[in-house]
MARVEX-840383 format. One record per residue (C-alpha): z, x, y. Coordinates in pm, 1 decimal, decimal comma. Example, Ala and Ser with C-alpha at 12.3 -4.5 7.8 and 13.67 -1.06 7.14 Angstrom:
BEGIN
       pz       px       py
    780,0   1230,0   -450,0
    714,0   1367,0   -106,0
end
This chain:
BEGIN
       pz       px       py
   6713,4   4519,4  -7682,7
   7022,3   4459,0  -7913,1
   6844,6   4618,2  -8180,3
   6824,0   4905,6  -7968,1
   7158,5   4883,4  -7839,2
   7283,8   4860,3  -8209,0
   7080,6   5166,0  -8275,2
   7288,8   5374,1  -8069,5
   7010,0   5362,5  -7772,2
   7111,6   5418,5  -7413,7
   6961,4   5226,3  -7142,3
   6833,9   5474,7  -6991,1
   6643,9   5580,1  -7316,9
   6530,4   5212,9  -7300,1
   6343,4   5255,7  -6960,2
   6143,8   5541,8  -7074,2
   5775,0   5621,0  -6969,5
   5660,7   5642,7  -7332,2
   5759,7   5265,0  -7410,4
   5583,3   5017,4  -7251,7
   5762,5   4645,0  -7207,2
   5544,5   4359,8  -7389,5
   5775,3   4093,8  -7256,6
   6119,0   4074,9  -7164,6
   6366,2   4207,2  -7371,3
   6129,2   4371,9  -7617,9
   6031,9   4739,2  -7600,1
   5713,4   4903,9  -7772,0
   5523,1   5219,8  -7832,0
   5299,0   5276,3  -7463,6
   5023,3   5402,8  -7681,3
   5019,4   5068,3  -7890,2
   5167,5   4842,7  -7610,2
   4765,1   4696,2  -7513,1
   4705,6   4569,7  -7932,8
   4680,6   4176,5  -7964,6
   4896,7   4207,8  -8255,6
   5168,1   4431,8  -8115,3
   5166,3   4190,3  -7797,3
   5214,5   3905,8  -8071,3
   5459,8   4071,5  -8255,4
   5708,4   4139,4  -7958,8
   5670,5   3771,9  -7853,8
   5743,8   3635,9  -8190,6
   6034,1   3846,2  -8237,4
   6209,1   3656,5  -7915,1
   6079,1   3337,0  -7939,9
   6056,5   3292,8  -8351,7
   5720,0   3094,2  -8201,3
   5448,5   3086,9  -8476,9
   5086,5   3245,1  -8323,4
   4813,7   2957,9  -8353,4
   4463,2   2843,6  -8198,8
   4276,0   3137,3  -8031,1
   4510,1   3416,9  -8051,7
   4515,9   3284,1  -8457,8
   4131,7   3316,9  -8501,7
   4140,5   3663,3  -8340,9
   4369,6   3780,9  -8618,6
   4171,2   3610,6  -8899,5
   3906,9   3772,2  -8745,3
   3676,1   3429,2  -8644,0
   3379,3   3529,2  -8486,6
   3432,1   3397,1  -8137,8
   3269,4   3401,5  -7749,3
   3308,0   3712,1  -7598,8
   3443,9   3473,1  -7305,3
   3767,5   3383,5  -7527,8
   3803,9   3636,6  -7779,3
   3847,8   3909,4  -7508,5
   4140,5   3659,7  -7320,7
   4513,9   3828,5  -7247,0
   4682,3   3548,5  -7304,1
   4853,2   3468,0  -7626,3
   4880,3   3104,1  -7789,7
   5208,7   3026,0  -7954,3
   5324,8   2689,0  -8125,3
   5675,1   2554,1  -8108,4
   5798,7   2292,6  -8366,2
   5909,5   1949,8  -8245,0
   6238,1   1934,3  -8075,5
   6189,0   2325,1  -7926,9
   6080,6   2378,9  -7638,0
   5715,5   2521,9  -7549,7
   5704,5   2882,2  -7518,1
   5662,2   2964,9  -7102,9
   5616,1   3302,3  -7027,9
   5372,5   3556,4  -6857,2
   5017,3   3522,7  -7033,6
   5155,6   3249,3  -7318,1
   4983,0   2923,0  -7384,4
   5251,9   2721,7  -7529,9
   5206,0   2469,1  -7748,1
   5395,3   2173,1  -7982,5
   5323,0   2040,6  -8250,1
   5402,3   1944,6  -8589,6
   5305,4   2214,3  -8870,6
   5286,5   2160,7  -9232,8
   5475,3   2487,7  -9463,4
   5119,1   2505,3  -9623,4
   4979,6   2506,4  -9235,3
   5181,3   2835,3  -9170,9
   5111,8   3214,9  -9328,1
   5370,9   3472,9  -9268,4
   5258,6   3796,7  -9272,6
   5377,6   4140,2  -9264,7
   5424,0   4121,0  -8918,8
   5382,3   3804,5  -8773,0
   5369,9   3471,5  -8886,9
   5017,5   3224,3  -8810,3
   4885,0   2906,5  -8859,5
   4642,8   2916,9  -9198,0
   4256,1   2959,1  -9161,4
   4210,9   2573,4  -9198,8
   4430,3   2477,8  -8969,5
   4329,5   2732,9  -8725,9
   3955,1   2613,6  -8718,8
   4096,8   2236,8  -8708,0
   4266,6   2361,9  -8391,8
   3962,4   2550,4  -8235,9
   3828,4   2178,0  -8239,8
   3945,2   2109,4  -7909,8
   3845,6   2426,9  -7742,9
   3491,9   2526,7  -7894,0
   3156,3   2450,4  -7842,0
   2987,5   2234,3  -8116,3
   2785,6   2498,6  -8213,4
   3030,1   2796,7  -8127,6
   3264,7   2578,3  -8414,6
   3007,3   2501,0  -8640,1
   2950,5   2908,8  -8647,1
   3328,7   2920,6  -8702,3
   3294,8   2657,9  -8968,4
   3000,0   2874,3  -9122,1
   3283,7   3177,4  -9133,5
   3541,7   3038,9  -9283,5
   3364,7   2954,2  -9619,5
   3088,6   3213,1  -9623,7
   2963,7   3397,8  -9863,5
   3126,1   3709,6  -9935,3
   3539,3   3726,6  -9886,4
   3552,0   3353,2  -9776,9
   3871,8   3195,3  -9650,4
   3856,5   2894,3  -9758,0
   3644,2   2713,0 -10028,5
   3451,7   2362,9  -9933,9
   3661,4   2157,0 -10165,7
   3978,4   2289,3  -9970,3
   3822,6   2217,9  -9667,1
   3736,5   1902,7  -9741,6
   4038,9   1792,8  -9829,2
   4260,6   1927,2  -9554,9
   4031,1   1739,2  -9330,4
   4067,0   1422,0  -9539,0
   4428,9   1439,9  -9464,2
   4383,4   1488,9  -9050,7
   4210,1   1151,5  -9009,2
   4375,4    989,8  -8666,2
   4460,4   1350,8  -8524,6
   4350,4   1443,8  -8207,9
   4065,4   1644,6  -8279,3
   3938,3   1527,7  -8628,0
   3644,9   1346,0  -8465,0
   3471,2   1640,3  -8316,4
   3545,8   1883,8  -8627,8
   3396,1   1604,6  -8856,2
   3072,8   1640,0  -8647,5
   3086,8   2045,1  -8710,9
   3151,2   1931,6  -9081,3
   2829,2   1760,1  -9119,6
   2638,0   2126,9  -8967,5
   2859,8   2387,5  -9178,5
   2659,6   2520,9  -9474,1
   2857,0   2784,2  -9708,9
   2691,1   3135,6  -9824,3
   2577,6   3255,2  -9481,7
   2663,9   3620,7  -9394,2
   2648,4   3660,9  -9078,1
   2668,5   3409,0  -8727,6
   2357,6   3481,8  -8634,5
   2236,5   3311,9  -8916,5
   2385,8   3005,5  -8849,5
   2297,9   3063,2  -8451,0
   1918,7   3087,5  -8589,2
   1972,5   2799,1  -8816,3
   2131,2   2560,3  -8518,6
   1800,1   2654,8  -8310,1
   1547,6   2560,1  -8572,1
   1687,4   2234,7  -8633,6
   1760,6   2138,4  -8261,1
   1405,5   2182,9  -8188,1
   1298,2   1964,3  -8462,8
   1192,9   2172,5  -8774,7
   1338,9   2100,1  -9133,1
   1621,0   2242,1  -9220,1
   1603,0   2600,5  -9391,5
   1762,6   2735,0  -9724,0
   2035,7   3002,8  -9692,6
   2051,4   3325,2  -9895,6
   1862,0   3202,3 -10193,4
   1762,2   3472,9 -10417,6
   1386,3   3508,2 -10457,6
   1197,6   3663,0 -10782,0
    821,6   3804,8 -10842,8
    605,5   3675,7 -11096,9
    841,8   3848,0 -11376,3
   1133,7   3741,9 -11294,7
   1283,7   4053,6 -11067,8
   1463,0   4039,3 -10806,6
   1313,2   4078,8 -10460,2
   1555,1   4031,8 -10217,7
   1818,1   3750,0 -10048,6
   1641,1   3632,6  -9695,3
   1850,7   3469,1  -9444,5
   1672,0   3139,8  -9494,1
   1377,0   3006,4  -9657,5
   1149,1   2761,5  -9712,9
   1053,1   2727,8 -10041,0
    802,2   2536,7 -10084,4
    592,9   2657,5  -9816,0
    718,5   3047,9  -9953,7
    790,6   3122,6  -9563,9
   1119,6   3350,5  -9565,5
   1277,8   3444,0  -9232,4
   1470,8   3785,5  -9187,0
   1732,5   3822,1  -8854,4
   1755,2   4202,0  -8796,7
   2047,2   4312,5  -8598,8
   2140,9   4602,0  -8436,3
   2218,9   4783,6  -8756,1
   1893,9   4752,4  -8852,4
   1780,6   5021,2  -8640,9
   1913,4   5298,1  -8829,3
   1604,5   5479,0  -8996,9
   1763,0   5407,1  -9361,1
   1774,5   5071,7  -9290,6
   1453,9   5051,5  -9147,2
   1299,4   5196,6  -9456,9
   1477,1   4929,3  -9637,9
   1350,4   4684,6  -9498,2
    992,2   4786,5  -9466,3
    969,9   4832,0  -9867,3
   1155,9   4488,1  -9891,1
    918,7   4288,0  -9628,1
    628,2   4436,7  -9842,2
    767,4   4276,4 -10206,7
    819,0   3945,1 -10067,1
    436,2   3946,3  -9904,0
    292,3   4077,6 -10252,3
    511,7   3765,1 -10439,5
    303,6   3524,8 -10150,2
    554,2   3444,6  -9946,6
    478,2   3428,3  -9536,8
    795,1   3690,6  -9369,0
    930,9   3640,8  -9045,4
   1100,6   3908,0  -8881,4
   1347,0   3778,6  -8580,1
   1569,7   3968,7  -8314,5
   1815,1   3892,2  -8036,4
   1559,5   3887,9  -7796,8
   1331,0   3592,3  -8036,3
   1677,9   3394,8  -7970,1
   1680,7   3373,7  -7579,7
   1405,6   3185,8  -7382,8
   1185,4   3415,8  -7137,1
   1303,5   3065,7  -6892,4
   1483,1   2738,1  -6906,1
   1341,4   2517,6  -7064,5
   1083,1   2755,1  -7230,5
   1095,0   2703,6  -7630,4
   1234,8   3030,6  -7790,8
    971,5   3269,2  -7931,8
   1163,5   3210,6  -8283,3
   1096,1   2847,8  -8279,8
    720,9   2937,3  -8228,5
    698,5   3214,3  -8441,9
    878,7   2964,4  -8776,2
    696,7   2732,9  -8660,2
    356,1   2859,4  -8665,8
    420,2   2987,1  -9033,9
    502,6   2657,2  -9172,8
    219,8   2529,8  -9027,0
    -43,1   2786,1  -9163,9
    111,1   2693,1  -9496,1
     17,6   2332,9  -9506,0
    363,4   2182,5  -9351,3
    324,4   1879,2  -9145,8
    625,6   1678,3  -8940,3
    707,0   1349,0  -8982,9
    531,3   1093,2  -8808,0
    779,9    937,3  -8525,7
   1028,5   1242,1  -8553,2
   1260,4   1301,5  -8283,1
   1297,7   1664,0  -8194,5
   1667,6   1701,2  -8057,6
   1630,9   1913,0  -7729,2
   1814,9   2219,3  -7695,0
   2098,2   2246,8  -7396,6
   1956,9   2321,1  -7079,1
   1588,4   2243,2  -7173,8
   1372,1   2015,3  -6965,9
   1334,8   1686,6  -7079,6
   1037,0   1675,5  -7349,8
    762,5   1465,1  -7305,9
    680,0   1133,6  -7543,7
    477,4   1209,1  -7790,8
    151,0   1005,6  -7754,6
    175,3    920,3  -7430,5
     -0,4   1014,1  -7109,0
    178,7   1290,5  -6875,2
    336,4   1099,0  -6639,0
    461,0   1215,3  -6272,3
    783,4   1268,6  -6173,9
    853,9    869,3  -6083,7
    787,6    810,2  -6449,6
    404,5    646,3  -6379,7
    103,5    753,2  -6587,8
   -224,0    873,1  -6355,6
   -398,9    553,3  -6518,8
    -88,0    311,0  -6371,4
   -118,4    533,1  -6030,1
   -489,5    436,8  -5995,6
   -472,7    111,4  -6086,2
   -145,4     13,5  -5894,2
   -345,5    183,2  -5550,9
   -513,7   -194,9  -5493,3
   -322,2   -479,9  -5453,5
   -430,6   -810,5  -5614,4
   -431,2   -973,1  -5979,1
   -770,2   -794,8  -6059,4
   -639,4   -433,3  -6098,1
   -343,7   -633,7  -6322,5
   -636,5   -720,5  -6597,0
   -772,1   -336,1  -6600,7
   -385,4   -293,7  -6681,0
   -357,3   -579,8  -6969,6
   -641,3   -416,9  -7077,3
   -473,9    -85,0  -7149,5
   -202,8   -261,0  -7347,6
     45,8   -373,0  -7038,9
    191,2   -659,2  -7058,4
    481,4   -753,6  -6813,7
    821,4   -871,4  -6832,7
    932,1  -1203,1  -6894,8
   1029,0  -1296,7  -6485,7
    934,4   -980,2  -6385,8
    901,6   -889,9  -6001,7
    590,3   -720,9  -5894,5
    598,9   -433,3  -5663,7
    366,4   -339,7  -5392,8
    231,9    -30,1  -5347,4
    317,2    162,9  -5025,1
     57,9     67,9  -4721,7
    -69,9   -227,7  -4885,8
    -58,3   -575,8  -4734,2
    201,6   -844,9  -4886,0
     94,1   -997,1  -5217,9
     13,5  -1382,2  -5182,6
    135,6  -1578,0  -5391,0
    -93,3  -1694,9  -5727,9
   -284,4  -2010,2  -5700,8
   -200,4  -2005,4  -5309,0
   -412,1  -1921,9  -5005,9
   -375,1  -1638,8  -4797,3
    -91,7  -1637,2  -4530,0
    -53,3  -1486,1  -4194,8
    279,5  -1313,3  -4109,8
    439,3  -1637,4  -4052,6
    388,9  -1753,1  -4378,0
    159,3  -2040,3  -4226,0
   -216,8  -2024,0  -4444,1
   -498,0  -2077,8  -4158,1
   -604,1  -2412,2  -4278,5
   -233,5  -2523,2  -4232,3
   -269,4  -2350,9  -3861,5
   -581,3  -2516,1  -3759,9
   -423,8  -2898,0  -3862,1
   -103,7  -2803,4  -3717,2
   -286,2  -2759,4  -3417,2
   -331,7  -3126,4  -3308,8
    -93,1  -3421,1  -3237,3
    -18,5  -3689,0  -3423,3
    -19,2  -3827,4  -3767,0
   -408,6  -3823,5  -3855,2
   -373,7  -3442,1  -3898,0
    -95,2  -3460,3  -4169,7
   -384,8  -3693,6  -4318,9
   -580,8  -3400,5  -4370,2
   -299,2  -3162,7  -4492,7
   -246,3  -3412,9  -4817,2
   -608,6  -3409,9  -4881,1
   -593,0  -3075,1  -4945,1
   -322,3  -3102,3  -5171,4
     -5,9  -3086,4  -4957,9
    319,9  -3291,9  -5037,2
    614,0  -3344,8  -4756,9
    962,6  -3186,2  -4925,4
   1198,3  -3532,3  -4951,9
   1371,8  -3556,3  -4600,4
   1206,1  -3251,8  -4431,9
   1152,9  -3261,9  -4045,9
    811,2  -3207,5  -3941,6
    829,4  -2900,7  -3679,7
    629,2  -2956,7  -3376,9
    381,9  -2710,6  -3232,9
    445,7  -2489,0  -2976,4
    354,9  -2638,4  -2617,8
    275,1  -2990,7  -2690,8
    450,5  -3285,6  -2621,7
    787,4  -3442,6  -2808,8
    602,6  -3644,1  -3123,5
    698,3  -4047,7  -3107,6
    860,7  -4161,6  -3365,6
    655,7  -4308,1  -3635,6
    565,6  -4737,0  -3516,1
    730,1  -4649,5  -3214,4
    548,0  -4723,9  -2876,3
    525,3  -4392,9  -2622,5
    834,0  -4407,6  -2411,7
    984,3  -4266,4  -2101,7
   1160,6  -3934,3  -2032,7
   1486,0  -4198,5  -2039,6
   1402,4  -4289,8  -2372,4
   1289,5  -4666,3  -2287,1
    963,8  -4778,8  -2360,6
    735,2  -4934,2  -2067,4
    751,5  -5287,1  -2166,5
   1091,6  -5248,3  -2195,9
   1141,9  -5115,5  -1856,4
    925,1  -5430,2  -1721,4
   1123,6  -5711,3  -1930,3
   1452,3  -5545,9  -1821,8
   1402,8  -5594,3  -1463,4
   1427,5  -5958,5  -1479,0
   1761,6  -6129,8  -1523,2
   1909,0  -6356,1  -1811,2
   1782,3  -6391,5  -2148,0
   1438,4  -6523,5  -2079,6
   1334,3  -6183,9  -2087,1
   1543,1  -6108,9  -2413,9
   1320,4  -6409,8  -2600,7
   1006,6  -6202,8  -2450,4
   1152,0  -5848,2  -2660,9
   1187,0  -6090,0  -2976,0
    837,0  -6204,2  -2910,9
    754,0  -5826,1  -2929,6
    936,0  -5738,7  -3237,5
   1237,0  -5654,1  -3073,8
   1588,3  -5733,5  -3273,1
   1915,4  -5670,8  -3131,6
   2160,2  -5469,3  -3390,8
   2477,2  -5658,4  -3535,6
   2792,6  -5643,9  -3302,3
   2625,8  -5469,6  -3049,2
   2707,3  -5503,9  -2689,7
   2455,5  -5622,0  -2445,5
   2407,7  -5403,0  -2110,6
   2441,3  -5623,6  -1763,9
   2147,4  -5532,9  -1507,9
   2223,9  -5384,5  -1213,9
   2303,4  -5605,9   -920,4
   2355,5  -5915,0  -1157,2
   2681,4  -6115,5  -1199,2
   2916,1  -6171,3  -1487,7
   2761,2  -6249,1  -1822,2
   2963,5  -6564,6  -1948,1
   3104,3  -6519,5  -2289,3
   2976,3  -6743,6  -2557,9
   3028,7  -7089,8  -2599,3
   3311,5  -7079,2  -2324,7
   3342,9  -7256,1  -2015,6
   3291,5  -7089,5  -1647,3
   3572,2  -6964,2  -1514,9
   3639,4  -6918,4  -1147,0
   3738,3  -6566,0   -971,4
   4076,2  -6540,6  -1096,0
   3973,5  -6570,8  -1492,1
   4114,0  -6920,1  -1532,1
end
C-alpha cells in the first residue's frame, strides 16, 4: 500500500472490485489473485520471508500427493532471531538457511531443490519422497546431480530429518522419467522380486536401436512398459504397437502395465503387475532365492511362512489342533515326532473340556489332589496305615502335621496312652486320687518323670504340702 500511495493511488482506487487483497496490505490483479505464486509473491513482499517446504516443491514443480500439492496454505521460513511468519493460511517456520540453501528468483525468493527435498523429509511418505528423490536427479532436465546430492546430505548429518531422507537415499535411482516408474519400481521390490534396470537402451542383433523401456531385466530379456494416459492418443498407440513388436522379434518377453495393474482389485490382494512381472521372469528360467523375505506391501494381510502348514487364526497348525484334542503324554510323542520339541521349563496347556493333566511319574488325583490309594489308607486310624503309605513310596515332609480324617476321633500322640476328654490318662486319674507321694513313686514306676522346676498340683480336699527339707509349722506360719 505505500507503493500505491507513492504512485499517486487514492484509497478508494485501492478498494476496487478488480483487485483482489492476497494479504494485508498488499493489493493484486482479481484475475491473478487465486496463483500460488502471486499468493507467494504478495506475502514475501511484506514479510521479506523466504518460501520453503511444500509451497517450495510446488514451484520447482516436485511431483507431489494430490492431498498436499492442492493445499491453500503457504510455507514461509524466517531466519533465526525473526519471528515466524503468522498469518491467514501461512505455515511459519525457523530455521537456519545456508546462502547456497536459498535461490532468488525473478519474483520470489526459495529454498534450493536440495534443500527443499531435505525438508519434505519430515512431511512425506517414504515412498511419496523416494518418488521426489527419483525427480530431482532424473533423467532429462535434472535438478540436481547424485554427487551434489550426496554431498549436501553428507553435510546434514545430526539434523532433524537426515535419518529418514538417508533411508529414501538408499531407494532413489537417477534416469527415471516419470513417477510412475519409480511407483512401479517401489511395488516390484516390496513384494519381493529383484530389482529392475531403468531406461537402459536395448539393440537388435545389429546393433540398432530398439527402444528405452521403463525397466528391464536383462538377463532374463523381460522389458516392462507403464503406459499412461497419453498413451491413448492413436499416434501414440501406433508407436507403441510397432515398438512392442521390435523388442519381441530381438527375444525379449514385453510387459505392458496401466494404472489400473497398480491398484489391488482388494486389500491385501497382490497387484495384477506383480503377477503379470512375475510370471514373465518365471517363464524365462528366473528362480528366487531360497529363504528370501518378501517385504509386504502397506495394508496387505500378513503373508504366510513359507514352508509351513496354514495355520488358524490362534497361530496352531491343523496337525497341532488334532493332536493337542487328547490330553496325556502320548499325543506329546506323535508331536516329537513331527519335529516339536518344547521349551526348556515350559508350561503345558490344556485343551478346553479336558480333565487336569496329572502330574508325570504320579498317579491319578481326584479334585482334592488326594490319589485313591492315598484315600483308601487315609481312611483308617492309627499309625499302621502310614506303614503302608511308605511302602508305596511315600516320605513325610520334615515337621509336617499329619491331617486327620474327617469324622474320626482326635489321633493320640505317638507312645502316648489314650486319655480323657481332660487330657489325663486313666492311670493317671486312678494314682491321683490317692494322697501324698506314694502314688507319685507309682507314676515313676510307670515311666512317669516330673519336668525341672515344675510345680506340683495339691489334691482336692488335702492339706498343706510342707516345703522341702523344712520343719512343720503351725497355723500362723511360724
Amino acid at each position: 500500500m505505500a507503493d500505491a500511495r507513492a504512485a499517486g493511488l487514492s484509497r478508494r482506487r485501492t478498494r476496487a472490485r478488480d483487485l483482489a487483497t492476497p494479504c494485508y496490505g498488499v493489493r493484486t490483479a482479481a484475475a491473478n489473485s487465486d496463483a500460488l505464486l502471486e499468493r507467494v509473491r504478495a506475502l514475501v513482499a511484506v514479510t521479506a520471508a523466504v518460501v520453503s517446504h511444500l509451497s517450495a516443491a510446488v514451484l520447482w514443480g516436485f511431483p507431489l500427493p494430490a492431498s498436499l500439492a492442492n493445499m491453500p496454505l503457504v510455507h514461509l521460513t524466517s531466519p533465526p532471531g525473526r519471528r515466524a511468519v503468522r498469518r491467514k493460511n501461512v505455515v511459519g517456520h525457523q530455521q537456519s538457511l545456508q546462502p547456497e540453501e536459498i535461490v532468488a528468483g525473478a519474483k520470489v525468493s526459495c529454498t534450493s531443490p536440495l534443500r527443499t527435498w531435505f525438508d519434505l523429509a519430515g512431511t512425506l511418505s517414504l515412498d511419496d519422497l523416494v518418488i521426489a528423490g527419483d525427480f530431482l536427479i532424473q533423467r532429462r532436465n535434472p535438478l540436481a546431480t547424485v554427487a551434489e546430492l550426496d554431498a549436501y546430505l553428507a553435510g546434514k548429518r545430526g539434523t532433524p530429518g537426515y535419518r529418514r531422507a538417508m533411508r529414501a537415499r538408499e531407494l532413489v535411482r537417477a534416469g527415471t522419467d516419470s513417477p510412475k516408474e519409480t511407483e512401479l519400481r517401489l511395488l516390484l521390490l516390496r513384494h519381493g522380486l529383484p530389482e529392475p534396470e531403468i531406461n537402459v537402451p536395448m539393440f537388435d542383433e545389429t546393433g540398432g536401436w530398439i527402444q528405452d523401456p521403463d525397466l528391464s531385466y536383462e538377463t532374463e530379456k523381460v522389458a516392462v512398459q507403464y503406459d499412461g494416459g497419453h498413451h491413448a492418443t492413436p499416434a501414440q498407440r501406433r508407436s507403441d504397437v510397432f515398438r512392442d513388436e521390435n523388442a519381441r522379434d530381438a527375444g525379449w518377453r514385453v510387459v505392458v502395465l496401466t494404472q489400473w495393474d497398480l491398484t489391488p482389485f482388494a486389500p491385501g490382494m497382490e497387484p495384477t503387475a506383480v503377477t503379470r512381472v512375475r510370471s514373465a521372469l518365471v517363464e524365462r528360467g528366473w528362480r528366487s532365492s531360497p529363504g528370501a523375505k518378501q517385504r509386504q506391501p502397506p495394508g496387505s494381510a500378513p503373508r504366510s511362512a513359507p514352508n509351513r502348514r496354514p495355520s488358524s487364526a490362534n497361530g496352531r497348525t491343523a496337525a497341532s489342533r488334532r493332536v493337542r484334542a487328547t490330553p496325556g503324554d502320548e499325543p506329546r510323542a506323535a508331536l516329537v515326532e513331527r519335529g516339536w520339541r518344547p521349551s526348556p521349563g515350559a508350561k503345558q496347556r490344556q485343551p478346553p473340556g479336558s480333565a487336569p493333566r496329572p502330574a508325570p511319574n504320579r498317579r491319578p488325583s481326584s479334585a482334592n489332589g488326594r490319589t485313591a490309594a492315598s484315600r483308601r489308607v487315609r481312611a483308617t486310624h492309627g499309625d499302621e496305615p502310614r506303614a503302608a503309605l511308605v511302602e508305596r513310596g511315600w516320605r513325610p515332609s520334615p515337621g509336617a502335621k499329619q491331617r486327620q480324617p474327617p469324622g474320626s476321633a482326635p489321633r493320640s500322640a505317638p507312645n502316648r496312652r489314650p486319655s480323657s476328654a481332660n487330657g489325663r490318662t486313666a492311670a493317671s486319674r486312678r494314682v491321683r486320687a490317692t494322697h501324698g507321694d506314694e502314688p507319685r513313686a507309682a507314676l515313676v514306676e510307670r515311666g512317669w518323670r516330673p519336668s525341672p522346676g515344675a510345680k506340683q498340683r495339691q489334691p482336692p480336699g488335702s492339706g498343706p504340702r510342707p516345703a522341702p527339707n523344712l520343719r512343720p509349722s503351725d497355723a500362723n506360719g511360724r
